[in-house]
C-alpha positions in Angstrom: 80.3 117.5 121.2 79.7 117.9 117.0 82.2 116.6 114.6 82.8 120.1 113.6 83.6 120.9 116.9 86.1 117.7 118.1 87.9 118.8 114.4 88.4 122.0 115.4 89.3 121.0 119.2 91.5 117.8 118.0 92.5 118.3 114.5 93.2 122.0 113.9 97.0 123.0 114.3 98.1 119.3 113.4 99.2 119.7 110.1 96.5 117.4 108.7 94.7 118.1 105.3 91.2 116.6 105.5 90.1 115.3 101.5 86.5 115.3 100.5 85.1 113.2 97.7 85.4 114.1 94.2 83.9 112.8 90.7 87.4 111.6 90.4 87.7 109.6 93.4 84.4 108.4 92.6 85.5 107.3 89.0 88.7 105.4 90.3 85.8 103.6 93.3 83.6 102.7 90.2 86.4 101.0 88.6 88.2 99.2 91.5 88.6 95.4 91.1 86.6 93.9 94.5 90.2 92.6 96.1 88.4 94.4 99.3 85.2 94.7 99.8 84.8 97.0 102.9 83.4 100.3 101.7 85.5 102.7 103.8 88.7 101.1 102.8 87.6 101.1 99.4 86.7 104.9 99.5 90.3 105.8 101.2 92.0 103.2 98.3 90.1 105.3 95.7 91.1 109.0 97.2 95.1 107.7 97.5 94.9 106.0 93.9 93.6 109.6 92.6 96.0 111.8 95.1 99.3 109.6 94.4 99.3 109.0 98.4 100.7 105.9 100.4 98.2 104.6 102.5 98.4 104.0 106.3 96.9 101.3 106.8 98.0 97.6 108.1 95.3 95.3 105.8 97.5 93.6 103.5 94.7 93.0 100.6 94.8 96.4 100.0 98.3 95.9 98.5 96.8 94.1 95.5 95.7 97.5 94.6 99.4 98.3 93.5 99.7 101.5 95.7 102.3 102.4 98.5 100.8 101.1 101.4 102.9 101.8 104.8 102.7 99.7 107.7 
């Protein structure tokens, strides 16, 4: 099974908004202080940062980000 397909399957109807990249997530990534070094988190941080979005997420250096971090 494709990604495309297990998002359609799994994801469509949910009521969840997938975000792609932008130059703007990318500037607030460039200019992130390394509190956290994995690049995943660091690309989710940046895309909340630039949104004004709590993060779901349970890895407490990511609160020295000073965003809304549930969980």
């Amino acid at each position: 099974m494709s990604f495309k397909d297990l998002l359609k399957d799994k994801v469509d109807g949910l009521d969840i908004e997938l975000f792609h990249m932008t130059a703007e997530h990318f500037d607030v990534l460039a200019g992130l202080p390394f509190h956290h070094r994995d690049p995943f988190n660091r690309l989710i941080l940046a895309q909340c940062l630039s949104e004004n979005l709590p993060l779901l997420n349970k890895d407490s250096a990511l609160s020295n980000y000073g965003l809304k971090r549930l969980w």
